[in-house]
C-alpha angles and dihedrals in degrees: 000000000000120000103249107226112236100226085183093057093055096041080055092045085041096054087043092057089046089054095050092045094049092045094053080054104048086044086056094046089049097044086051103057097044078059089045091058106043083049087059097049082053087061100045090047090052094045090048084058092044094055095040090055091049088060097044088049084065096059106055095093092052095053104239102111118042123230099237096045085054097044086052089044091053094038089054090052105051095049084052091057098057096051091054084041102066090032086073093032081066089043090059101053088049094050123107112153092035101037096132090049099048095047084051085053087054095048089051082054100049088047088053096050087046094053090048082056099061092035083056088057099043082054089054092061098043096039128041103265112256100171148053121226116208114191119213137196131176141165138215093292104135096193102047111107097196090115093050082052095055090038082061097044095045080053097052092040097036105177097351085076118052113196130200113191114201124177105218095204091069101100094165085090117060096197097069086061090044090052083045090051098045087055099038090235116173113149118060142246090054131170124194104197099198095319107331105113112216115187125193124039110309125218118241092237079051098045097048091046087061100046091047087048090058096053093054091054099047126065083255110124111252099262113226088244095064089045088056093031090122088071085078093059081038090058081231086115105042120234106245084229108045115093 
């Protein structure tokens, strides 16, 4: 005898499928825009502290806010920033649903960072210089270990080494290719320590020379880590990449 095929029992397999799939949706989208907001109170915190700095800035002439106060204000934030930063950036590759929003919140980040840039030099000419920027732009390039470089660095240096972090391969801002442009950069990764422009991936030892060399030639006070930079060559101080 022939099996007699049950049509009620795949339209219910059939519904059930439907349920389950709609479920794993709803719980993404929803997933999504709890990440979306929170995204977006990240924002609104980072551009608080922006305009608060501005103003500050302002008010270094008249007396009432102390260069050094300002310059740990700005260095905290900017940290900050970064850390917020890649938390979205993570949201974003995860996005799906979102996927526009979330790309608008980056580039809200990347002109932040930019503006906390340029606040950082304005400071520079009203305040004695106590730190040294460093500029960074990469690219997709999944091997490449110039960011755990900087990460080490940024611990070794702490606040004496500011450190802005731009993806080149986001064209939805036009002021990262205008930043590219104004250094002819053309090779990532790429660092722009002040204004000296180093194209290609840079080795820690290298990295750490440059920066060194910067403070000597600045009015910036020596700082202990360039005067024991050697322990580095000497494995006293361990390369954030070696095993």
């Amino acid at each position: 005898m022939e099996r007699k095929v049950s049509s009620k029992k795949y339209l219910l397999a059939f519904i059930l499928t439907l349920i389950v799939f709609a479920g794993g949706i709803s719980m993404g989208i929803l997933f999504e825009n709890i990440r979306l907001n929170h995204s977006k109170q990240l924002i609104l915190e980072e551009r608080a502290n922006l305009k608060s700095l501005e103003i500050q800035k302002e008010y270094i002439g008249y007396g009432l806010v102390e260069c050094e106060a300002l310059n740990q204000i700005l260095e905290t934030n900017v940290a900050q920033l970064n850390k917020k930063m890649d938390e979205v950036i993570r949201y974003e590759k995860k996005a799906f649903f979102s996927r526009e929003e979330f790309e608008l919140q980056l580039q809200d980040y990347f002109l932040t960072e930019i503006e906390f840039l340029l606040i950082a030099q304005e400071v520079d000419k009203k305040c004695s210089k106590d730190n040294v920027k460093v500029l960074f732009f990469y690219d997709e390039n999944q091997f490449d270990t110039q960011g755990s470089i900087l990460d080490y660095i940024k611990k070794v240096f702490g606040p004496k080494v500011m450190v802005f972090s731009l993806d080149s391969n986001f064209k939805r801002e036009p002021m990262i290719n205008i930043l590219l442009a104004s250094h002819n950069i053309k090779q990532f990764p790429s660092i722009v320590i002040e204004n000296e422009v180093f194209q290609g991936h840079m080795p820690l030892e290298t990295l750490m020379e440059k920066i060194c060399e910067e403070f000597t030639a600045s009015p910036i006070e020596l700082p202990e880590e360039c005067q024991t930079k050697k322990t580095i060559r000497t494995g006293l101080v361990k390369n954030p990449l070696s095993p």
